[in-house]
VMD Tcl script that draws the C-alpha trace (Angstrom):
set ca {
  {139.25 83.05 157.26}
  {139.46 84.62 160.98}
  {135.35 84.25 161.45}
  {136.19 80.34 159.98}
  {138.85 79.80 162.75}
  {137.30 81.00 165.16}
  {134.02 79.45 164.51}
  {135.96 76.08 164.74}
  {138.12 76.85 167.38}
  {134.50 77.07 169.42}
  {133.45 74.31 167.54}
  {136.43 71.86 169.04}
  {136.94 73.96 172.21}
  {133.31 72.54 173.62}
  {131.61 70.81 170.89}
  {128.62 70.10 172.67}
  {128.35 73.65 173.43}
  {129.21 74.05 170.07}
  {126.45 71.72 168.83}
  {123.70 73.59 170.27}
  {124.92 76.83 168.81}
  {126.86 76.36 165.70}
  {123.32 74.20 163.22}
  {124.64 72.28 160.57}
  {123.69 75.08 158.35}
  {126.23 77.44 159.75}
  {128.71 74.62 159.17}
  {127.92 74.11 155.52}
  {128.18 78.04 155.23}
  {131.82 77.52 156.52}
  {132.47 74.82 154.16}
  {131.34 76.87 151.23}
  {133.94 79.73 152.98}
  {136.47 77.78 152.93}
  {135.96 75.83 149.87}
  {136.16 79.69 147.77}
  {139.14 80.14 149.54}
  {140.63 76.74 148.72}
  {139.83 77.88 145.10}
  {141.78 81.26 145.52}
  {145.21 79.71 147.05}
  {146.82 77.00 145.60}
  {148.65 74.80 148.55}
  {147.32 76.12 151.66}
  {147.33 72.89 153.78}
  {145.32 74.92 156.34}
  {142.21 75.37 154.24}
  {141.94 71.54 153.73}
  {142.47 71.12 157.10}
  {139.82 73.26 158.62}
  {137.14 72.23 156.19}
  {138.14 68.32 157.22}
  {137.60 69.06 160.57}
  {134.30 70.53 159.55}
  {133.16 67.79 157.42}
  {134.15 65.47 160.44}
  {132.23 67.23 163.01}
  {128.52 67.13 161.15}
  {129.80 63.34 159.87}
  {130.50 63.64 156.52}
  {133.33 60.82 156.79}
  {134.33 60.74 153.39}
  {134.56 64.21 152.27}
  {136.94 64.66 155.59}
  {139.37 61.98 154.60}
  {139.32 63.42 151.31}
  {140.57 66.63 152.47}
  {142.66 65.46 155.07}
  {144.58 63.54 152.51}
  {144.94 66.69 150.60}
  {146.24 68.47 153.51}
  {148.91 65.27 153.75}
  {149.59 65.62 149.91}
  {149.80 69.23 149.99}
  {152.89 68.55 152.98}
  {154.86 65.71 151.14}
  {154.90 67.78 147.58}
  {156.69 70.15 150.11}
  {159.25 67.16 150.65}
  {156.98 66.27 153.98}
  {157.39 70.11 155.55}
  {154.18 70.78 157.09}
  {152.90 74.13 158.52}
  {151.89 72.77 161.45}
  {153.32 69.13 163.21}
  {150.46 68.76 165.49}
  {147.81 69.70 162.73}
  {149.33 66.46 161.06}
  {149.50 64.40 164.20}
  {145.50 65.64 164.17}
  {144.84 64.95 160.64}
  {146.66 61.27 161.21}
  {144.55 59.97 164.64}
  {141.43 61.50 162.50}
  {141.87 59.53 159.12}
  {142.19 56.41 161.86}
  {139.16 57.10 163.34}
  {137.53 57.15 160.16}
  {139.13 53.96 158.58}
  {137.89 52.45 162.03}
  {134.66 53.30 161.73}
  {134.35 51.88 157.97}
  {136.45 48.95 159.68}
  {139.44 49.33 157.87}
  {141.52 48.27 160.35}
  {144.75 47.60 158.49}
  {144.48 51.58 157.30}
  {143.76 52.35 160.79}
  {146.48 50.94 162.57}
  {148.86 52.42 159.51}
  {147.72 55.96 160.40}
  {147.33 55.73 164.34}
  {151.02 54.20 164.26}
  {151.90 57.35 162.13}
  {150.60 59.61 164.27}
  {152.49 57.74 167.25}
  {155.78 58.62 165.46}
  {154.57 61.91 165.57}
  {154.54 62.10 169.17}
  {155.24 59.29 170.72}
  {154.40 60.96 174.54}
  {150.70 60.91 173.53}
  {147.97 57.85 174.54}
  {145.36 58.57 172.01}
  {147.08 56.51 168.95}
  {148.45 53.83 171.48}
  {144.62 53.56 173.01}
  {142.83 53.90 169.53}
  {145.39 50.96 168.57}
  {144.08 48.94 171.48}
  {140.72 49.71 170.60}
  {141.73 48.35 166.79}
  {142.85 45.42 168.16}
  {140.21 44.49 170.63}
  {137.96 44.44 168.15}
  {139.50 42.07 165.75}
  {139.69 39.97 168.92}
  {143.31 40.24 169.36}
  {143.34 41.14 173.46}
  {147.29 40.46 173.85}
  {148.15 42.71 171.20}
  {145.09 45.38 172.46}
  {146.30 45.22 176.42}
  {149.55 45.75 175.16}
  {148.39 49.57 173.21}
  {145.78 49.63 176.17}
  {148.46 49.18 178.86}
  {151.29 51.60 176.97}
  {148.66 54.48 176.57}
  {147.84 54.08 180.46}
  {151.32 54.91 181.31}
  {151.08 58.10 179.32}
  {147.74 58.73 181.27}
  {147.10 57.68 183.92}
  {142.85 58.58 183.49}
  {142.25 56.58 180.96}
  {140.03 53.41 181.09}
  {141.16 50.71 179.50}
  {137.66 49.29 178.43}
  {139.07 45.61 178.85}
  {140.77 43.63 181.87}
  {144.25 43.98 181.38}
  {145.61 42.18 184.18}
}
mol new
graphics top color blue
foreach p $ca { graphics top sphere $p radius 0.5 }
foreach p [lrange $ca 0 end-1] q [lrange $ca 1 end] { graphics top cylinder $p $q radius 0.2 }
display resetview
């Protein structure tokens, strides 16, 4: 399981980097890892995460959500203790960014407003809210998410006039 972290610890530390030198063979080899592994131990949230974030990174949308819905299940038969808070707050922005990009937006904003109860000090689900709302051609509602994840960073563009 080390090789596996560390292998997507590279992988989300400079993924372009990461794309030249990690082939979507290697990552299929680590899904297979992790999969066996997910077979040997019986709620281990982490497993489902990692392979997730795999799946996610060579697009395989639906097999991420999948596991990143396992790694939520896994947490609430634990009466919602999870191993890891920001793992979650990760899991929740990318099950958003997934239901965006099938245009869900209803699931979308549900999870992105999850993961802003998470940590509410953080722009991405504020800005990904925006985003939702932008495109269903709601720009009040979107400047508002736009202009409440600027004040959490100040370097980010919001993408539409705001003023």
């Amino acid at each position: 399981m080390k090789k596996i972290v560390t292998a997507f610890m590279l992988l989300l530390a400079n993924y372009s980097f990461a794309q030249k030198s990690i082939d979507t063979t290697s990552v299929l080899k680590a899904i297979n890892e992790i999969s066996k592994e997910i077979e040997d131990t019986l709620f281990d949230e982490n497993s489902y995460y990692y392979r997730g974030m795999y799946y996610y990174g060579i697009g395989m949308y639906h097999e991420a959500k999948k596991d990143f819905e396992e790694f939520i299940q896994i947490g609430n038969i634990r009466g919602g203790i999870f191993i890891s808070g920001e793992k979650l707050y990760n899991v929740l922005l990318y099950i958003g960014w997934i239901e965006g990009y099938f245009k869900e937006s209803e699931k979308a904003i549900k999870y992105y407003q999850a993961a802003s109860e998470i940590d509410s000090l953080q722009s991405k689900p504020y800005f990904q809210l925006g985003h939702v709302y932008m495109n269903r051609g709601d720009t009040l509602k979107a400047c508002s998410f736009f202009n409440k994840a600027k004040k959490l960073d100040k370097d980010i563009e919001i993408p539409i006039d705001c003023k």
